[in-house]
Phi, psi and omega in degrees: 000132196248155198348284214285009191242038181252161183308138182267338165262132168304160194249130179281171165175122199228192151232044197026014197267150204300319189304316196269338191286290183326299172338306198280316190262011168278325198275294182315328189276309174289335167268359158027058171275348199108355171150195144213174195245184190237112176253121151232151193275167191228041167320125161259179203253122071215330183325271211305349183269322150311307182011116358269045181238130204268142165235153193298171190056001195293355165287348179272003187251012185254353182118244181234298212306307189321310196262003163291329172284019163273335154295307182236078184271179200281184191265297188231142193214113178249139192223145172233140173091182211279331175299296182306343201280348175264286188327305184242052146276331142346265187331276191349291166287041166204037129081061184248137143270141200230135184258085159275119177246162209055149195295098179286015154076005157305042186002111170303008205249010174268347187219158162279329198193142177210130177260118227203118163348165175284301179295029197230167176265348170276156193189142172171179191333285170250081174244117133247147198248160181208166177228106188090218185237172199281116177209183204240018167220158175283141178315312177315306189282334176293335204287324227265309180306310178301308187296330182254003165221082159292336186284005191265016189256305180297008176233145230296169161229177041259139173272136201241145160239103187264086171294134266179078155292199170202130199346120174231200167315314209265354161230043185290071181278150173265122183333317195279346173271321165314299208308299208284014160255315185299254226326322177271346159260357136328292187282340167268346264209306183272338141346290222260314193097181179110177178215191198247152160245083209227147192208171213209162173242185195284337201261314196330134182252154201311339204278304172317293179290346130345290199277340188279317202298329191259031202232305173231083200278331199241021168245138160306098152158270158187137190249145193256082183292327196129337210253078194075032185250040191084184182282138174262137209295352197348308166286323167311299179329274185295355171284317162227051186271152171237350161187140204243118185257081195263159138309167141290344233257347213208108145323313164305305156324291160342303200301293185277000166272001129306341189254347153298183171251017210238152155280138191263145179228162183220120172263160205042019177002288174321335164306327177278148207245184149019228187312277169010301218277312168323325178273327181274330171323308179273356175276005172260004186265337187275025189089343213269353171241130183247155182272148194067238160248049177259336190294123199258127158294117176207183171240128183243315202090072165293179188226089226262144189271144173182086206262343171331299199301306193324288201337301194304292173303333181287295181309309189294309192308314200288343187238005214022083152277000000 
C-alpha cells in the first residue's frame, strides 16, 4: 500500500494493561496529529511467550482487530510493553513506522524509534531516553481535574495527596513498614490541619488498604480504595494537591506526581531496587523528591518534570510528521 493513502492517525497497541496504555496514548496524544485509534491486543501462546521475537503465523496470535490492521496497515503505530513490541515489528515489515516505548529486550535497529527511561540501559542511534515516564499530565490537565472534582475545593488545606501503590520486585516494601507511615501522616495532618486526598491501586493489597482507610478515619478529606467508591478521583487529587505523598513502587506515579507544581515525597524509598532506585536518585538529585514525610506544602515555583512534549517534538522532527 503505498504511504500516502495509509490512515494518517496514529494507532496506539498496548496488551492493555494502564501503564502502557496510558504511555502510548500520552505519546500519541502529544503529537496532535488529530486524534488516534486504539488496539489492544489478544496475545495467544506461543506468540505471546516469545515476545517480542517474531514466529511464523504471528499475524494470527495477536487476535482478529490484529490481523485486520494488518491487512490494511497503518502510517503510523506506537506500542508500549513487551507484547506490543511484537506487533509492531509485524507492522513495520508491511511499511507502518513504529514507535516502541520501554525497552523491548531487542536490539533497537527492529523499530523506528524506541522510548526508554534515562534509568533503563538501552541506547543507540534511535534510542530516546526521557527521565521517568510518558504521561499526560499537564497545567491543562491538572486544570481539567480540579473542574471535575471541584468539590475537593472545599476541604480544608493544605491537601496531602497520597498515592498508594503496591509491593513489587523492584520494591518490596511491607505492610508492617506502610501502616506506622499512614498513622504518622494521619498525626501530622491532624496537628498541622489540612485534610488527606488519598487513592490506592490495582496492585494495593486489601490488607493495606484496610489500614489506609482506619488510619485516617477522623481526618478530613476522601480516600478512593477500589471498593465501590466511583469513578477515580485521580486528577482531581493531584489537580488539587498542595504536596504529594508516593510508595515506591511505579515510575509512572512518581513520574506524574512529579509533573506537578507541588512538592513530592516518597515513602521507603530504600526499598527500591535496581532501575527503581535509579530513577528516584535522580529526581532527588534534580530537587524534585524528598524522602518520608519532609515534603511541606509551600510555593517554592517548583519546576514540573514533564518530558512528553520533548518526547513528542523528537519523534515527529525524527519521522517528519
Amino acid at each position: 500500500m503505498p504511504y500516502a493513502k495509509r490512515s494518517s492517525l496514529p494507532w496506539t497497541i498496548t496488551d492493555g494493561r494502564a501503564g502502557n496504555v496510558r504511555q502510548a496514548v500520552a505519546l500519541a496524544s502529544a503529537l496532535q496529529l488529530g486524534g488516534q485509534r486504539r488496539l489492544q491486543l489478544e496475545p495467544q501462546a506461543p506468540w505471546r511467550w516469545l515476545a517480542p521475537r517474531c514466529l511464523p503465523g504471528m499475524q494470527r496470535g495477536y487476535g482478529e482487530k490484529f490481523s485486520a490492521l494488518i491487512a490494511e496497515p497503518p502510517a503510523l503505530a506506537i506500542g508500549c510493553g513487551r507484547q506490543a513490541a511484537a506487533a509492531l515489528r509485524l507492522l513495520r515489515a508491511h511499511g507502518t513506522r513504529t514507535v516502541q516505548i520501554l525497552d523491548p529486550r531487542l536490539p533497537a535497529r527492529h523499530w523506528d524509534l524506541v522510548v526508554v527511561p534515562e534509568h533503563d540501559r538501552l541506547r543507540g542511534s534511535n534510542v530516546l531516553t526521557l527521565l521517568g515516564s510518558l504521561h499526560p499530565v499537564t497545567d491543562e490537565w491538572l486544570a481539567l481535574g480540579r473542574a471535575a472534582f471541584s468539590s475537593f475545593e472545599q476541604l480544608p488545606g493544605p491537601r496531602t495527596a497520597l498515592l498508594v501503590g503496591g509491593p513489587t520486585e523492584h520494591a518490596p516494601w511491607r505492610q508492617q513498614e506502610i501502616v506506622p507511615l499512614f498513622r504518622q501522616l494521619a498525626a501530622q495532618i491532624r496537628a498541622s490541619g489540612g485534610s488527606v486526598l488519598a487513592t490506592t491501586s490495582r496492585r494495593t493489597p486489601a490488607a493495606v488498604a484496610a489500614a489506609l482507610l482506619k488510619a485516617f478515619d477522623d481526618v478530613p478529606g476522601v480516600i478512593w480504595s477500589d471498593g465501590g467508591d466511583g469513578t477515580n478521583p485521580y486528577a482531581g487529587l493531584l489537580g488539587w494537591a498542595d504536596r504529594v505523598v508516593c510508595t515506591p513502587d511505579s515510575v509512572n506515579l512518581l513520574s506524574e506526581a512529579c509533573a506537578t507544581r507541588v512538592p513530592v515525597a516518597v515513602l521507603l524509598g530504600h526499598r527500591a531496587k535496581a532501575r527503581l532506585a535509579r530513577f528516584q536518585h535522580a529526581l532527588r538529585e534534580r530537587g524534585r523528591l524528598l524522602d518520608g514525610l519532609e515534603a511541606t506544602p509551600a510555593d517554592t515555583g517548583i519546576e514540573p518534570l514533564r518530558e512528553t512534549p520533548r518526547i513528542a517534538a523528537e519523534v515527529k522532527a525524527r519521522l517528519g510528521l
